[in-house]
PABAPA-177469 format. One line per field, with one value per residue (C-alpha): x, y, z; residue in one letter. Coordinates in nm, 4 decimals. Example, Ala and Ser with C-alpha at 12.3 -4.5 7.8 and 13.67 -1.06 7.14 Angstrom:
xx: [1.2300;1.3670] $
yy: [-0.4500;-0.1060] $
zz: [0.7800;0.7140] $
res: [A;S] $
end
This chain:
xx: [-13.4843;-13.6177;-13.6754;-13.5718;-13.6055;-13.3275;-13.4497;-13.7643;-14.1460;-14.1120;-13.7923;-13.6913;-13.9927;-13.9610;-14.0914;-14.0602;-14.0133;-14.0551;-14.3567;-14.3500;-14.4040;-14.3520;-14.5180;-14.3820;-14.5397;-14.8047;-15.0944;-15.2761;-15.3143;-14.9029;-14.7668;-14.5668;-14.7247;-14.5161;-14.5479;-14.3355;-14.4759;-14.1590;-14.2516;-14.4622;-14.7957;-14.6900;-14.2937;-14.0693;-14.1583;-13.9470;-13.9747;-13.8402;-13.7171;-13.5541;-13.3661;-13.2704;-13.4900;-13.4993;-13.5995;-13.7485;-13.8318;-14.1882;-14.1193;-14.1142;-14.0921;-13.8033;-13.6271;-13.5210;-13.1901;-12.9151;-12.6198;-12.6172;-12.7160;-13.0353;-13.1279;-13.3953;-13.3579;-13.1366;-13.0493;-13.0565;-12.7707;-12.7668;-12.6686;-12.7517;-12.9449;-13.2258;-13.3200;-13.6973;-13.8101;-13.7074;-13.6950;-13.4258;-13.4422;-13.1474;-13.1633;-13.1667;-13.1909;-13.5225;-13.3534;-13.2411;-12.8906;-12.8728;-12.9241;-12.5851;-12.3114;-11.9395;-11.7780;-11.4248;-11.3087;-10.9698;-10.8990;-11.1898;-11.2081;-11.1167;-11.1874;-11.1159;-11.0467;-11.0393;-10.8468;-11.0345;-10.8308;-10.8181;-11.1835;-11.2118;-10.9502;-11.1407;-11.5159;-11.3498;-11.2831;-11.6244;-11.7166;-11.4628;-11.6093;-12.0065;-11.8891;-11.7465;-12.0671;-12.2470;-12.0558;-12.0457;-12.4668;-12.4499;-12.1750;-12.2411;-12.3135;-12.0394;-12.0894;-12.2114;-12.0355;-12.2387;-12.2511;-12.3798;-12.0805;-12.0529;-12.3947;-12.3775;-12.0426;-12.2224;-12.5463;-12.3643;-12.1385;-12.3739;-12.6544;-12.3446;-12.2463;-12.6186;-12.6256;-12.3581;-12.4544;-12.7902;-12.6757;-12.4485;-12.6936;-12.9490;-12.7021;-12.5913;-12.9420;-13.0172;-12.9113;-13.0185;-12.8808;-13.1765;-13.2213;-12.9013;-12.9459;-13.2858;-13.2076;-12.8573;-13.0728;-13.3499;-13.1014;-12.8863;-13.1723;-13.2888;-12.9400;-12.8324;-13.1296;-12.9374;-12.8552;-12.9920;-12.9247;-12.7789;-12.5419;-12.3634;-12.1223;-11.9567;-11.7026;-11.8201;-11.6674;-11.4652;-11.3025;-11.5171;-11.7605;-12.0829;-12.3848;-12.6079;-12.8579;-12.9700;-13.2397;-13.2948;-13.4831;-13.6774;-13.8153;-14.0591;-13.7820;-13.4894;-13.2577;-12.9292;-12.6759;-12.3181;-12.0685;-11.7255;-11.4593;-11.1632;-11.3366;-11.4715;-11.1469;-10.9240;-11.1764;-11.0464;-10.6856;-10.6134;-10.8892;-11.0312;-11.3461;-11.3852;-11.5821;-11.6078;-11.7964;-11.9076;-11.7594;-11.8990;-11.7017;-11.4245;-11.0988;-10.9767;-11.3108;-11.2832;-11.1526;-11.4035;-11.6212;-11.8969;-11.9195;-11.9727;-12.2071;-12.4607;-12.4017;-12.2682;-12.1946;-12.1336;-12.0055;-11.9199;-11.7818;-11.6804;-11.4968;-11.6303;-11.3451;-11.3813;-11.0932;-10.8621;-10.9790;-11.1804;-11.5195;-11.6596;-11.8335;-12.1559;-12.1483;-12.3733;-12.4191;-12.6417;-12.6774;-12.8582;-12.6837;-12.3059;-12.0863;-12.3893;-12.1667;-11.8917;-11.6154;-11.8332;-12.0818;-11.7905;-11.6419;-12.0297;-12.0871;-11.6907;-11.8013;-12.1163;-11.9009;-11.6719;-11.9147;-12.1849;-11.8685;-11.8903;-12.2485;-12.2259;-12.0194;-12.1133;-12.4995;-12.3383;-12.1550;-12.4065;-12.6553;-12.3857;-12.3644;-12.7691;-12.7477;-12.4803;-12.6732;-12.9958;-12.8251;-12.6870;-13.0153;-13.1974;-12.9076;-12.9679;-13.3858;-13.2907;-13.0404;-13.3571;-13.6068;-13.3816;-13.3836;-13.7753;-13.7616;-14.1573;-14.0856;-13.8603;-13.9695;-14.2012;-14.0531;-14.0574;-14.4647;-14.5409;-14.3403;-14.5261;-14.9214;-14.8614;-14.7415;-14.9743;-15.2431;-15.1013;-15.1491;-15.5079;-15.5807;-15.3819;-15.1410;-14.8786;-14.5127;-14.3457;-14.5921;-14.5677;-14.2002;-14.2071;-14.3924;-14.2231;-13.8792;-14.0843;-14.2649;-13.8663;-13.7552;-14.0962;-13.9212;-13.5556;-13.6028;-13.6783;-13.2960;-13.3394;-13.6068;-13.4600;-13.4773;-13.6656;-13.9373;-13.9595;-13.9922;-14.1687;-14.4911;-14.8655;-14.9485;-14.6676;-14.7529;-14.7571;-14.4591;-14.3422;-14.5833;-14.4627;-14.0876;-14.1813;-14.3871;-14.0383;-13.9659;-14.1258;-13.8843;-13.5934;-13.6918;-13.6863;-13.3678;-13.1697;-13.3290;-13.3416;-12.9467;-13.0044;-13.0789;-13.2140;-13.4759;-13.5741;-13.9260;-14.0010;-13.9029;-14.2575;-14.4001;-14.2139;-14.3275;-14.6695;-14.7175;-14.8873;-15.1566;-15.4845;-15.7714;-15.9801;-15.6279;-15.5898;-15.2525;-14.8994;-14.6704;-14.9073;-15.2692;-15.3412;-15.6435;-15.7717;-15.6114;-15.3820;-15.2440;-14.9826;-15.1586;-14.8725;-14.8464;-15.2252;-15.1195;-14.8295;-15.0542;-15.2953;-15.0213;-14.8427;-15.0838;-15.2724;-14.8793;-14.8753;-15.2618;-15.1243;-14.7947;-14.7133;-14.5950;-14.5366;-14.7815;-15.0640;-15.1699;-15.2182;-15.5720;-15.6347;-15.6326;-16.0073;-16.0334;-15.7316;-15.9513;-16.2868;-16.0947;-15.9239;-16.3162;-16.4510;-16.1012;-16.2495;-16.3485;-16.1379;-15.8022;-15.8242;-15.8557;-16.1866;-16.0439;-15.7114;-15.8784;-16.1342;-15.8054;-15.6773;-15.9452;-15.9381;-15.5469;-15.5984;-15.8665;-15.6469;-15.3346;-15.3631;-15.6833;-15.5397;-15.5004;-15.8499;-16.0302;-15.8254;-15.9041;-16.2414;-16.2748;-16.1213;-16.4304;-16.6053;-16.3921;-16.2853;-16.6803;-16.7042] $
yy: [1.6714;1.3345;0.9756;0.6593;0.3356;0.1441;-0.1656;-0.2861;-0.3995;-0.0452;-0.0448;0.1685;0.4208;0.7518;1.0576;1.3931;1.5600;1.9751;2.0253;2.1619;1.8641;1.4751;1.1977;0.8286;0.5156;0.2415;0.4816;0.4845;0.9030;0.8976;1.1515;0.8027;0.4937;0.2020;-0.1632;-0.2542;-0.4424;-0.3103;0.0545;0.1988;0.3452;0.7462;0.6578;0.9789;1.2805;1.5259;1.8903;2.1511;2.4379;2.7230;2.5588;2.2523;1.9034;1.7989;1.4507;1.3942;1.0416;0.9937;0.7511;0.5189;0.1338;0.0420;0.3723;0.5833;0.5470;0.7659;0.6607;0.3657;0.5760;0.5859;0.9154;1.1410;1.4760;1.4882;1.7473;1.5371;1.5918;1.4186;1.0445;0.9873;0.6582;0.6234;0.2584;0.2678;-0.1025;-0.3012;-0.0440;0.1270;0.4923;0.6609;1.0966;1.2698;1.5988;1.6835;1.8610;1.6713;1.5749;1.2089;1.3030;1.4756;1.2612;1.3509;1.2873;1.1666;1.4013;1.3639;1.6738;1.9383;2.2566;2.5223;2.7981;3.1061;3.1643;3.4878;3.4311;3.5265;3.7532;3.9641;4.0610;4.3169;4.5462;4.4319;4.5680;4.8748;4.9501;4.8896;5.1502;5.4061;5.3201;5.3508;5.6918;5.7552;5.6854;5.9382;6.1824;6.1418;6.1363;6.5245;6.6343;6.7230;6.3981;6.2389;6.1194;5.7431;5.4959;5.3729;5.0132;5.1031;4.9734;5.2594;5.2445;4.8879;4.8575;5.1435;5.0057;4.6292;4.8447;5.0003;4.6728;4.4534;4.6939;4.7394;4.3784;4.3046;4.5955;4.4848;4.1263;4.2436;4.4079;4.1634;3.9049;4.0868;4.0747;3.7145;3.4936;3.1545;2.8761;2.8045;3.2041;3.2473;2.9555;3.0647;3.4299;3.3101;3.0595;3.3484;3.5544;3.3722;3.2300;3.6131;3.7478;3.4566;3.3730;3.0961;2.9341;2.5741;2.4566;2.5848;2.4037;2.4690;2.2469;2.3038;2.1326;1.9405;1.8829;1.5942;1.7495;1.5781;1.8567;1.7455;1.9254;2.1031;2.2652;2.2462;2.3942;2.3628;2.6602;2.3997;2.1941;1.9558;1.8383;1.8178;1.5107;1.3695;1.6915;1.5550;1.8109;1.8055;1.6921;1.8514;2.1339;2.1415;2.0662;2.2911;2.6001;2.5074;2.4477;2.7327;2.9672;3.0717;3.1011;2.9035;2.8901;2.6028;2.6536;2.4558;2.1719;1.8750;1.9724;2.0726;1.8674;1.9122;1.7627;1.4322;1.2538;1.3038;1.1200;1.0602;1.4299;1.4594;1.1482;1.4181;1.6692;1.9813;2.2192;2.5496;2.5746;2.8324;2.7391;3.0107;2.9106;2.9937;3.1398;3.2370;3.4402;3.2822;2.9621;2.7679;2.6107;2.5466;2.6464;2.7663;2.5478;2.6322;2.4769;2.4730;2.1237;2.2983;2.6202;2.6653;2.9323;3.1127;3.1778;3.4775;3.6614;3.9195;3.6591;3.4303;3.7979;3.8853;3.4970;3.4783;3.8205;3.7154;3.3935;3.5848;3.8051;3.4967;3.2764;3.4576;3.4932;3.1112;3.0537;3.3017;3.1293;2.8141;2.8956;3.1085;2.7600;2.5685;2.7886;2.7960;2.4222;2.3727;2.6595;2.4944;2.1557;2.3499;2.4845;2.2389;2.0176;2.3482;2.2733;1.9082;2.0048;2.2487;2.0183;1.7248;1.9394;1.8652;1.4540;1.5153;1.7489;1.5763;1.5507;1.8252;2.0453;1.7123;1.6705;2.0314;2.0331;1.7625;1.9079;2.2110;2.1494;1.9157;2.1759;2.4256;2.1496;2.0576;2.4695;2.5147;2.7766;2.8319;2.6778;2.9638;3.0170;2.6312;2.6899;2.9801;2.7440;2.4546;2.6430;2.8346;2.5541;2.3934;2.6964;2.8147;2.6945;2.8572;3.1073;2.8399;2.8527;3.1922;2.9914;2.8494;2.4710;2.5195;2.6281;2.4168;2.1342;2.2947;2.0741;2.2660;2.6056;2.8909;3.2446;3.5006;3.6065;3.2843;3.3114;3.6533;3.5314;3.2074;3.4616;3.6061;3.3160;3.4550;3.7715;3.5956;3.3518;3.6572;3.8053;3.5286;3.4070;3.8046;3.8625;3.5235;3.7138;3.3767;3.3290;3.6974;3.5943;3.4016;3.5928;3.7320;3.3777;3.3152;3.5869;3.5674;3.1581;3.2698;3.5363;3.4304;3.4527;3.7308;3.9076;3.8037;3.6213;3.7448;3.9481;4.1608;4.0838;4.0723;3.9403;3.7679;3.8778;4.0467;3.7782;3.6108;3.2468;3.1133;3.1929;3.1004;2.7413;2.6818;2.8376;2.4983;2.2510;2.3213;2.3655;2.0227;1.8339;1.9676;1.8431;1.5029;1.4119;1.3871;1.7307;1.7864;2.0643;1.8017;1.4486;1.3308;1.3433;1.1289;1.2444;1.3050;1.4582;1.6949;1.7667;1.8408;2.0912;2.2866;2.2757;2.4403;2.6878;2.7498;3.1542;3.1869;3.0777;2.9405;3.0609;2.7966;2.7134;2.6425;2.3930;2.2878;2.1961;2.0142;1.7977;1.7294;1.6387;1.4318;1.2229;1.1898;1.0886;0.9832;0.7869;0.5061;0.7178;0.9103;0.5989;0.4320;0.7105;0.7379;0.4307;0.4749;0.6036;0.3130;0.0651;0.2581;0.1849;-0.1342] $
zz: [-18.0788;-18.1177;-17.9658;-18.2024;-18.0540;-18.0779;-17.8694;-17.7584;-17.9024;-18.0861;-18.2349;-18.5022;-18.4475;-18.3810;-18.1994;-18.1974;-17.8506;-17.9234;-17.6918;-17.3776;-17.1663;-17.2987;-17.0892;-17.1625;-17.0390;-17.0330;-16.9795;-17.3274;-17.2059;-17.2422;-17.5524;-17.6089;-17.5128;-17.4253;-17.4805;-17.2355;-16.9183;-16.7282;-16.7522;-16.5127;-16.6415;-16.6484;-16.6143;-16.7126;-16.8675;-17.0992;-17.0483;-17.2576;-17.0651;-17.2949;-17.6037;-17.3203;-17.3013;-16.9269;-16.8577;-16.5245;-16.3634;-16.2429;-15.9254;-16.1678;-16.0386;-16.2310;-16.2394;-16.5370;-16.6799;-16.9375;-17.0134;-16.7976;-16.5032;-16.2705;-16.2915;-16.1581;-16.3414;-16.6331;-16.9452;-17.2651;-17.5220;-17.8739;-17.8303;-17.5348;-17.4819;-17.2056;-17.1024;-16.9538;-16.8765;-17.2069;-17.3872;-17.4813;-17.6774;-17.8412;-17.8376;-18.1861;-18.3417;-18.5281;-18.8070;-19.1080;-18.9389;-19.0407;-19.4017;-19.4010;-19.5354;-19.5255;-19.8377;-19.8922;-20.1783;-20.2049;-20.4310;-20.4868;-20.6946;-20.4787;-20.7110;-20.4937;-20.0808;-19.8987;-19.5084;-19.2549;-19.1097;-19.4203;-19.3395;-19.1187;-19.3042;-19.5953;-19.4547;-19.3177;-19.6949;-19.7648;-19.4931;-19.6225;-19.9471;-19.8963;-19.7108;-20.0390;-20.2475;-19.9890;-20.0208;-20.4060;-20.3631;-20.2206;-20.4428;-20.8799;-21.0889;-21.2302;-21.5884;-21.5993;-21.7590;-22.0104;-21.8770;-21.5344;-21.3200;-21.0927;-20.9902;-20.9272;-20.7423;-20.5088;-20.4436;-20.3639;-20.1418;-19.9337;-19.9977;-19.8319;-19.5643;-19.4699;-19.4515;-19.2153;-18.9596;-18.9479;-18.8942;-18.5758;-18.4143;-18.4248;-18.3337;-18.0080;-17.8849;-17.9817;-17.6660;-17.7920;-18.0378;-18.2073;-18.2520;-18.3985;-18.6400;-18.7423;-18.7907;-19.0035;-19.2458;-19.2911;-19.4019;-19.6169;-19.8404;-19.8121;-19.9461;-20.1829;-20.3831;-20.5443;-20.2035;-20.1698;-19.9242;-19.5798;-19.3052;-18.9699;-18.8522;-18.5055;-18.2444;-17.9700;-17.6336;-17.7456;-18.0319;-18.3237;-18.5861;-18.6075;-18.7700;-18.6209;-18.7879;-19.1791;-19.3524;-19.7100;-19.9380;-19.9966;-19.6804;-19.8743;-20.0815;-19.8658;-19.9579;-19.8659;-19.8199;-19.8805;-19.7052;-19.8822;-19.6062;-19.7734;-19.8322;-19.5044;-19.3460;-19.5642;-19.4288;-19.0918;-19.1570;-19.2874;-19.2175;-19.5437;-19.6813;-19.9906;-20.3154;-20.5683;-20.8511;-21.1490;-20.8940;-21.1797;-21.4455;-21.3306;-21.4036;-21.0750;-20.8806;-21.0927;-20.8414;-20.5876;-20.7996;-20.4803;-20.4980;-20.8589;-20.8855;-20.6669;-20.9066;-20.6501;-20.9051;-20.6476;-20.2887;-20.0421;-19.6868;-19.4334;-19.1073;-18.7740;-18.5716;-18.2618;-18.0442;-18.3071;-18.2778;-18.5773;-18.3566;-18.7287;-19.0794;-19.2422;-19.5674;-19.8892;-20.2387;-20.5207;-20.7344;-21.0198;-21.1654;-21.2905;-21.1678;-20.9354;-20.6611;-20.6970;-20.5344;-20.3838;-20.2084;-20.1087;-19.9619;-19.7706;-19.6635;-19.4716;-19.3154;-19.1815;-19.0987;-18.9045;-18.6889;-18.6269;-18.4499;-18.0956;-18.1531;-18.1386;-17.9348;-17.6585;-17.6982;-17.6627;-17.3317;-17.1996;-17.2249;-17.0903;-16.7578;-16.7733;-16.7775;-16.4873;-16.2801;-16.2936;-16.1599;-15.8941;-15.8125;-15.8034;-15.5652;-15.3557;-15.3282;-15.2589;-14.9766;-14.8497;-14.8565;-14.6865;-14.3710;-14.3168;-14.4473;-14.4477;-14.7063;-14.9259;-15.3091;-15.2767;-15.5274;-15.7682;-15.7142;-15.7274;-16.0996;-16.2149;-16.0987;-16.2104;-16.5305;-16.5187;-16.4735;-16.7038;-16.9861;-16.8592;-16.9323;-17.2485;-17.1571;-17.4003;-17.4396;-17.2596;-16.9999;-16.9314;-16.9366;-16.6563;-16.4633;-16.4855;-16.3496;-16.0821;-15.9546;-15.9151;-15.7636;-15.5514;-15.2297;-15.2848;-15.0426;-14.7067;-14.7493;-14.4961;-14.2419;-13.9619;-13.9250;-13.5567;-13.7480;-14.0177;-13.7858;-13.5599;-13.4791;-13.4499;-13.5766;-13.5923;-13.3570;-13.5485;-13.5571;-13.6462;-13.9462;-14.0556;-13.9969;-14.2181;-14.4670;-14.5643;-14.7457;-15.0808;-15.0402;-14.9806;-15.3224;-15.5212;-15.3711;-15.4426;-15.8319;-15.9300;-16.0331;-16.2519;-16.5891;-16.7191;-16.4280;-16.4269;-16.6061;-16.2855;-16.0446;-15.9740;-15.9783;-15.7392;-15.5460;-15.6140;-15.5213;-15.1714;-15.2886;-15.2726;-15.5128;-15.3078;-15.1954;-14.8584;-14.9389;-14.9213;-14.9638;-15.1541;-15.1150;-15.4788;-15.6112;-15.9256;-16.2370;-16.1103;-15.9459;-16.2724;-16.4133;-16.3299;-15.9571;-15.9367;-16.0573;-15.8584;-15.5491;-15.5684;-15.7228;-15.3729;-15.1806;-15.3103;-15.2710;-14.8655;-14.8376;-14.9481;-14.8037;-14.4268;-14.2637;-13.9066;-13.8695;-14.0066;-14.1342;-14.5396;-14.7010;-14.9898;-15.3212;-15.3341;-15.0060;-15.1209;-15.4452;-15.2248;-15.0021;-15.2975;-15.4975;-15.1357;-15.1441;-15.5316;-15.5199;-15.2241;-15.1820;-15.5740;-15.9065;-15.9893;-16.3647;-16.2012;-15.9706;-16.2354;-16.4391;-16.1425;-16.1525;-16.5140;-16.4331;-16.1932;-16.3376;-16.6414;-16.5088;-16.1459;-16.1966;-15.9737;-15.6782;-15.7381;-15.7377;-15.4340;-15.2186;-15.3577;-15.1955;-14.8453;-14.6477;-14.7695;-14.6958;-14.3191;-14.2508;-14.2875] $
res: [X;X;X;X;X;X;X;X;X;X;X;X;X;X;X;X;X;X;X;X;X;X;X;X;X;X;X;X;X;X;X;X;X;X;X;X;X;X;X;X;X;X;X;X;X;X;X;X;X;X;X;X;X;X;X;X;X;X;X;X;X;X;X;X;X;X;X;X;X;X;X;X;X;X;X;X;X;X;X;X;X;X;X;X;X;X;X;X;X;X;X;X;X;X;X;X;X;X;X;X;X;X;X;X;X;X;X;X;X;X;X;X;X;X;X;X;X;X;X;X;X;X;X;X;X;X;X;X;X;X;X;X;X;X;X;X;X;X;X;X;X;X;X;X;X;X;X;X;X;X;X;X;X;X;X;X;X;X;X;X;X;X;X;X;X;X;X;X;X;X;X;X;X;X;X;X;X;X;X;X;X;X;X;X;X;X;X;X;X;X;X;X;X;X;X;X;X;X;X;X;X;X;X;X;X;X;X;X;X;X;X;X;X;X;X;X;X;X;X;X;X;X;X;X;X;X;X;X;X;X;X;X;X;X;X;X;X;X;X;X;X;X;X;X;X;X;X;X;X;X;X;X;X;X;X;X;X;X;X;X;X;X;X;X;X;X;X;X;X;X;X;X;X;X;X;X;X;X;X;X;X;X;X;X;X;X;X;X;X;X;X;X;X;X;X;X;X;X;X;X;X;X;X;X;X;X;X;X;X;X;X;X;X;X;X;X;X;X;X;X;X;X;X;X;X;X;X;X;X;X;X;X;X;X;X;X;X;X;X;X;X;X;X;X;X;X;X;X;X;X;X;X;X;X;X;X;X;X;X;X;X;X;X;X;X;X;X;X;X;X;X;X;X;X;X;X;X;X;X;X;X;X;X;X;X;X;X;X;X;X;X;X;X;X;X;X;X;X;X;X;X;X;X;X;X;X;X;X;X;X;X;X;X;X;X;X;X;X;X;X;X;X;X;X;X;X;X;X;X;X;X;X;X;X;X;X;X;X;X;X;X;X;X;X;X;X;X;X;X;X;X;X;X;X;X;X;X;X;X;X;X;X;X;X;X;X;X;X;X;X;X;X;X;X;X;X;X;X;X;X;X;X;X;X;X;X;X;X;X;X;X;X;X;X;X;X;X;X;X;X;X;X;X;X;X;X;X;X;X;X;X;X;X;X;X;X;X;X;X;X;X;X;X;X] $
end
């Protein structure tokens, strides 16, 4: 995915936004610095969580807005636009998308199709067949022809049927888009060494195809990619795979002279249907060699067609439910936290320091991932603490602080059913153990305590040191700081707090050097 401005002092420029974490603003520290006196100095931030981009507000003066809408949390899609200040951004793909051009080819060379449906009769043959050729392994050589075709007709029997097993089973593991699409274009180029260039194209909500993912052989030299639309369209329609080859001088491509004039000389398109239903194609070509493409491949690429469809489509659903669950979770966290208005926002701050943090010490993409959705989700199980004790003011008896301890268990009873949010599940638990192992619920220490969970410990701890709770008063940022350096050993892991530092310095300078200030200023 990328950023291209599409208004504004930096219009027309363009970012990628793959990392983990995105920061946008004035701040010259920002991943993408603004020149926009209406932004605020750290104003949003995008955060890749799985395969989705989440944009997230950072109490920005102005607001943050998509689609016309002030937003606080929102999962990008292509298209949309986000207004920050003056500037206005528009949300792209990062793959070469917008060098695909539809072309209007009235009447192209369909040189062969194979339906869809005939397929699976078709590759139980193949099985029957390749048992065959075993069989015919054990039993007393048969005389060779002298040309060789029996051997060959076996070995691209069992080479094909190898093929398309191995391709199911790694497909029925693979949960993601991007997975699927990378594993599909890895293969392809590895099975049709005169493949070029590699497209899918799929239906979106409103009915439109668009394409989503291409990847050329080639990556240095990847150009414009025309896609033929009655080729494309004729796949659909009737749901057949197709091959045109020697498409530039044949008599019948003439008049899609846009498609000549780029010199396509072989194509293969394969429809994507899913529970009867076309949801798109894989499309192929190769601009430099005549005839490469035959019956056989056309017959391998519509069967890897037909079992990648509900590999798509089930990613593609399954994302779509991850999507709307996490919404629903985090309206959940917002309902929690606006019993206790002290407490409202929390989960919002403790995102942003820990992530924060986790930058500060280089942890990887997926560890900065878990820790993003834990530090969102750390509070899910207050949903079991009564509201008497969340407002309750002074210190808790003990009871109350066992009762109020539970909180951790009842987190990872409700998150561990959610397959996707399995990997956090123990962060979650863990948020509350303390660096020499007199936290809860298991009085782990050190290492054994996950990075993560150490993290998220002094991100939450640092946002409750800092905001106004009933049990206590705010400290300013530096006091907060001091406290967690004395905690360091302790309560802390010292390069998490060491980190926190380096975070806070970096990107909440302003309130470091403000409440730097405050004892000065009391005194006098």
């Amino acid at each position: 995915m990328k950023l291209v401005c599409v208004r504004g002092a930096q219009k027309s420029q363009e970012w990628d936004v793959e990392e983990a974490v995105i920061s946008i603003g004035r701040d010259p520290l920002c991943t993408i610095v603004l020149e926009d006196p209406k932004a605020s100095r750290i104003h949003c931030e995008i955060r890749r969580v799985d395969s989705q981009h989440i944009l997230v507000d950072r109490n920005s003066t102005n607001g943050t807005f998509v689609n016309g809408l002030k937003v606080s949390h929102h999962t990008l899609s292509a298209n949309d636009t986000i207004i920050i200040g003056s500037t206005e951004f528009r949300v792209a793909p990062t793959t070469h998308l917008d060098e695909v051009r539809w072309e209007d080819d009235k009447d192209p060379s369909i040189t062969l199709t194979i339906p869809v449906e005939s397929m699976a009769s078709q590759l139980e043959g193949v099985e029957k067949a390749a048992s065959q050729v075993l069989l015919a392994a054990r039993a007393p050589a048969v005389p060779e022809r002298r040309d060789g075709t029996a051997t060959l007709i076996r070995t691209k029997l069992l080479t094909h049927l190898h093929i398309i097993y191995e391709l199911g089973q790694t497909l029925s593991r693979l949960m993601s888009v991007d997975e699927i699409y990378n594993h599909l274009s890895e293969t392809l180029f590895r099975i049709f060494p005169d493949v070029e260039r590699f497209c899918i194209v799929l239906r979106s909500d409103d009915g439109t195809y668009h394409p989503v993912t291409v990847r050329s052989r080639n990556a240095e030299k990847m150009d414009a990619f025309p896609l033929s639309n009655a080729i494309f369209e004729h796949a659909l329609q009737k749901q057949v795979g197709i091959l045109a080859r020697d498409a530039l001088h044949d008599t019948r491509f003439q008049s899609g002279q846009s498609v000549a004039s780029l010199n396509i000389r072989s194509v293969m398109c394969a429809p994507l249907i899913s529970k009867s239903e076309a949801i798109g194609a894989i499309y192929v070509d190769n601009r430099t060699r005549i005839n490469c493409f035959g019956e056989e491949d056309l017959e391998l690429l519509t069967s890897i067609a037909a079992q990648s469809a509900n590999a798509i489509q089930n990613a593609r659903l399954y994302e779509n439910l991850q999507r709307a669950y996490h919404q629903i979770i985090l309206s959940l966290i917002t309902a929690i936290e606006a019993k206790d208005p002290y407490t409202y926002g929390h989960h919002k701050r403790v995102t942003e320091y820990a992530v924060g943090i986790g930058q500060e010490m280089r942890l990887p993409p997926d560890s900065l991932d878990r820790l993003h959705r834990a530090a969102e989700l750390h509070d899910i199980g207050k949903i079991g603490v009564h509201e008497q004790l969340i407002h309750k003011p002074g210190s808790l008896t003990d009871s109350e602080v066992i009762l109020f301890q539970t909180h951790v268990l009842t987190g990872e009873k409700i998150l561990k059913p959610v397959d996707y949010l399995g990997d956090i599940v123990p962060v979650v638990r863990q948020h509350h153990e303390r660096y020499d192992g007199k936290g809860y619920p298991d009085g782990l220490r050190g290492d054994q305590i996950l990075i993560e969970a150490r993290v998220l410990a002094v991100a939450d701890s640092f946002d409750a040191m800092t905001t106004q709770r009933t049990y206590n008063h705010p400290v300013s940022f530096a006091q907060a700081l001091e406290r967690c350096r004395e905690k360091a050993g302790t309560q802390f892991d010292p390069q998490v707090v060491a980190a926190l530092e380096r975070y806070l310095y970096r990107h909440q300078y302003d309130k470091m050097v403000e409440s730097a200030q405050e004892p000065a200023m009391a005194e006098t």
